[in-house]
C-alpha positions as CSV (number, residue, x, y, z in Angstrom):
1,X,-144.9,67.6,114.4
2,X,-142.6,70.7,114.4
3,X,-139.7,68.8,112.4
4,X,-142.4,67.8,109.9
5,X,-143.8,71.1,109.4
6,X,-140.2,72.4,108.8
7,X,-139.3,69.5,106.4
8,X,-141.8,71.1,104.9
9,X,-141.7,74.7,104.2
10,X,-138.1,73.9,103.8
11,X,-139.2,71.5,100.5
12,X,-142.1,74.5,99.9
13,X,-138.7,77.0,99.9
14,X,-136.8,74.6,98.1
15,X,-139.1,74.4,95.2
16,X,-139.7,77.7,95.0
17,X,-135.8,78.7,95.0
18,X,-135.6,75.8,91.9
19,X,-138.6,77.0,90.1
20,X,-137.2,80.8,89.9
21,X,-133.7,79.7,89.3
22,X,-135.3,77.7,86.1
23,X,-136.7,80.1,84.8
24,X,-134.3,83.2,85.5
25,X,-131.5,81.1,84.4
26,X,-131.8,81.4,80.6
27,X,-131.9,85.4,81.2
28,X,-129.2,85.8,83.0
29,X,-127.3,83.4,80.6
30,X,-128.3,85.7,78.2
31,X,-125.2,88.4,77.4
32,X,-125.5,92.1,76.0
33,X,-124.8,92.7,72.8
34,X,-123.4,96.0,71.6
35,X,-125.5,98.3,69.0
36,X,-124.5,98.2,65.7
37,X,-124.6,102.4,65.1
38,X,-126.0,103.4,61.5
39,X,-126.3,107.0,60.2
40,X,-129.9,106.7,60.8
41,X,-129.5,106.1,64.4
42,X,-127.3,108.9,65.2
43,X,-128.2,112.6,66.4
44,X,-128.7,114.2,62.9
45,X,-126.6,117.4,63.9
46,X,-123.9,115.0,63.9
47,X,-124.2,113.1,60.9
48,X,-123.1,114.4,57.1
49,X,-125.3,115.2,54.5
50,X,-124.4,112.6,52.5
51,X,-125.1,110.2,55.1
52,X,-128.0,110.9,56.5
53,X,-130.7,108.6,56.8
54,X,-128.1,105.4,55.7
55,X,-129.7,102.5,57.4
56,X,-127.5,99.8,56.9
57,X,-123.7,99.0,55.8
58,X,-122.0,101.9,57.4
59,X,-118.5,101.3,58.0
60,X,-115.7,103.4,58.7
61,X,-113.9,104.6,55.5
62,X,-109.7,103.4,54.7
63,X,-107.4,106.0,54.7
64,X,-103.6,106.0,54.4
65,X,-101.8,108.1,57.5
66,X,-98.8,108.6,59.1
67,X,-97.6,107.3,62.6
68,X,-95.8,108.5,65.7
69,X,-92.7,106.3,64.1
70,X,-92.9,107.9,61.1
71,X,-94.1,104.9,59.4
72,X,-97.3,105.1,56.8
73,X,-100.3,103.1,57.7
74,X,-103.5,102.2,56.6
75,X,-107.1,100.6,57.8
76,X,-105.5,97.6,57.6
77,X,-103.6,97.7,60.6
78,X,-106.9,97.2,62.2
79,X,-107.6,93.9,60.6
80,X,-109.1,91.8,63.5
81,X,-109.0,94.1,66.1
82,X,-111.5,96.5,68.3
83,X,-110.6,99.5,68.8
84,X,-111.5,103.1,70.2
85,X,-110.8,106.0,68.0
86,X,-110.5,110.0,69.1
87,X,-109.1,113.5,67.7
88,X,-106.8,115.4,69.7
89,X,-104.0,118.0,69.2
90,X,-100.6,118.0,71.0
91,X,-100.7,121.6,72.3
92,X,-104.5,121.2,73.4
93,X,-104.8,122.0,77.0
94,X,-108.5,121.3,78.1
95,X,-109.8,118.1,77.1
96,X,-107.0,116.4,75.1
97,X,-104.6,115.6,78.3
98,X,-107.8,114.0,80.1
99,X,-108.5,111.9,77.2
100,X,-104.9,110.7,76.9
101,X,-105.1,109.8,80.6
102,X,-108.0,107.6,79.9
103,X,-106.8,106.4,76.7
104,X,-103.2,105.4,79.2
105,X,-105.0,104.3,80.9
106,X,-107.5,101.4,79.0
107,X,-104.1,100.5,77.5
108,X,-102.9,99.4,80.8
109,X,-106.1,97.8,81.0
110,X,-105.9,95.7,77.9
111,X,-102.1,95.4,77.5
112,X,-102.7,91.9,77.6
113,X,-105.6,91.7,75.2
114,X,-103.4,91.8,71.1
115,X,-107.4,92.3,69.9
116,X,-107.4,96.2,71.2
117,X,-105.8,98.8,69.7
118,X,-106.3,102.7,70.1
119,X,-105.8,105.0,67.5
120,X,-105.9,109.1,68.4
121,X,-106.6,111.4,65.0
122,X,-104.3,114.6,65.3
123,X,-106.9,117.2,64.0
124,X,-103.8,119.6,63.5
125,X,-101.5,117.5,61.6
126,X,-99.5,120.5,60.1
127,X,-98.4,121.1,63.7
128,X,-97.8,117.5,65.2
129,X,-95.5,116.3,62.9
130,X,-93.5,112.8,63.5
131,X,-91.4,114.6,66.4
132,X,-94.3,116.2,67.9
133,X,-96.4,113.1,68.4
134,X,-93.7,110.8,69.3
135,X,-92.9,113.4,72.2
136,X,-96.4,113.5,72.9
137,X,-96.6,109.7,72.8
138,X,-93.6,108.8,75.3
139,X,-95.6,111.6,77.7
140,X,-98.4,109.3,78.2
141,X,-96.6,106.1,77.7
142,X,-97.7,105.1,74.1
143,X,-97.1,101.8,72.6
144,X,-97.0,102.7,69.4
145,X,-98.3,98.8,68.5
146,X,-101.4,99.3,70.6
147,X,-102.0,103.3,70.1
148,X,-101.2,104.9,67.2
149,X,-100.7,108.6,67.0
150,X,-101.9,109.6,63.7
151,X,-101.0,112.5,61.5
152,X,-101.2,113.2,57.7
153,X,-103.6,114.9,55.7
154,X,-106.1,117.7,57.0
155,X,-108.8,116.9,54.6
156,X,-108.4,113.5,55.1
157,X,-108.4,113.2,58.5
158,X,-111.3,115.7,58.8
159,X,-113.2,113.8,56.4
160,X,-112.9,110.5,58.9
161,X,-114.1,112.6,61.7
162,X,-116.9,114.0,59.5
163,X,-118.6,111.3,57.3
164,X,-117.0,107.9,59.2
165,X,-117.0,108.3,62.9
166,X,-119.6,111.7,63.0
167,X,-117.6,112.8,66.2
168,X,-118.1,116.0,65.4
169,X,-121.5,118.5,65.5
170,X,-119.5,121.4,63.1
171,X,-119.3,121.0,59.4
172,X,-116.4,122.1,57.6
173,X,-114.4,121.4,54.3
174,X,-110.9,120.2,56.3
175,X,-109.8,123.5,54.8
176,X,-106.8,125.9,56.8
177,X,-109.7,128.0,58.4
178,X,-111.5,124.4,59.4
179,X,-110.9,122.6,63.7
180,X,-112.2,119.7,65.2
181,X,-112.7,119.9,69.0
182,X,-114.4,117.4,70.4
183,X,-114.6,114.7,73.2
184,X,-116.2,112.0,71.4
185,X,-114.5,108.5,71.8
186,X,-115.6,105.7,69.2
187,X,-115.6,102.0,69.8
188,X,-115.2,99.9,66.3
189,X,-115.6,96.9,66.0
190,X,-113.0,94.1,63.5
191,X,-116.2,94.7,60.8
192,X,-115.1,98.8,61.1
193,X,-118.7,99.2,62.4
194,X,-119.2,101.8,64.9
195,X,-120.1,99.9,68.4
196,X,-120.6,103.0,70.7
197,X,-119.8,106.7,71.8
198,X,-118.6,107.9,74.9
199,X,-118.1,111.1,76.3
200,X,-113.5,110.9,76.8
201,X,-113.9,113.2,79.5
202,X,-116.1,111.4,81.6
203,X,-115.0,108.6,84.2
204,X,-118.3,107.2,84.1
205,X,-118.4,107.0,80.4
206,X,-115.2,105.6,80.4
207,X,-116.1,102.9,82.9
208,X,-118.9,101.9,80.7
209,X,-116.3,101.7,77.8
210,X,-114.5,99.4,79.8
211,X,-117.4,97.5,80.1
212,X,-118.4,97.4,76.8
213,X,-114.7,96.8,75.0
214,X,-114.9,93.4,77.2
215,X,-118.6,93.2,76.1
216,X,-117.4,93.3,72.5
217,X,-114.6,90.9,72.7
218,X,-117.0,88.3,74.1
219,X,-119.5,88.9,71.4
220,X,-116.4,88.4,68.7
221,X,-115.0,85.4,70.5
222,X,-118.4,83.8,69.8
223,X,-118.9,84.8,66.4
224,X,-121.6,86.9,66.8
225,X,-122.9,90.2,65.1
């Protein structure tokens, strides 16, 4: 009588452990998949006149800059990639060296992964000329084919910050008087659509943009978004 009665609750547990595995399976097959970050759906402080309330289509803008090798570059070396944009200066002693740390370090990360690149906007490009950034780039062990170092003009890079990316709560005209200082990281997907934001100064933030780069590749691998 005992082995009966345990052959069966041991079918009842069995059934049970089948019929919650049936249906949980299809959620946790289910995988994340990243925002796709309009104008609309950012903070308005953030966001430029002339782009607020865009609902649809945003992308970030081309531009034509200069890089740590001295070579000129344009959009289109992000053709097919993901990648995670910031603005820093070379002499910056707060929050630029922490997010060149974490920005060394996700390269480590994804040394292996050709579909991630890093690009980091120099928001005093009149100061960090070729020279400066390549010093600047050997100091944290940039690959200059994986993170770029970009310099080139104010207005133009300010504009990026302002109107593409909206890393930045100040407005400004990219004039001499004009500075970016912020700790906003961008991820970007190969559409040039802005994936998330993440605060460069934070570990935890930075674990979740670990997280979510992988997130993204996955999402691209199968065609999605």
């Amino acid at each position: 009588m005992k082995s009966k009665t345990w052959l069966l609750t041991l079918g009842s547990f069995l059934i049970i452990l089948m019929g919650g595995m049936y249906f949980a399976y299809p959620l946790l097959k289910k995988k994340k998949v990243l925002k796709i970050y309009q104008p609309a759906d950012i903070n308005p402080k953030l966001v430029d006149t002339s782009k607020q309330g865009v609902k649809k289509d945003h992308t970030i803008a081309g531009f034509t800059l200069v890089n740590q090798r001295g070579e000129t570059f344009t959009e289109s070396v992000f053709d097919n990639k993901v990648y995670v944009a910031n603005f820093f200066f070379a002499t910056c002693p707060t929050i630029c060296p922490i997010m060149s740390n974490h920005f060394a370090d996700l390269q480590k990360t994804f040394k292996d992964e050709p579909k991630v690149m890093f690009i980091s906007y120099s928001v005093t490009p009149d100061l960090d000329s070729v020279a400066v950034l390549a010093e600047y780039g050997e100091r944290y062990g940039a690959d200059p084919d994986k993170w770029i170092l970009a310099t080139g003009d104010k207005k133009e890079i300010y504009t990026i910050a302002r109107k593409s990316y909206f890393a930045v709560l100040d407005e400004g005209d990219g004039g001499v008087q004009d500075f970016i200082h912020t700790e906003n990281m961008i991820l970007v997907d190969s559409k040039s659509r802005i994936r998330g934001y993440y605060d460069g100064t934070s570990n935890t933030d930075m674990e979740r943009l670990e997280d979510e780069i992988r997130i993204l590749l996955l999402e691209e691998e199968a065609g999605k978004g």
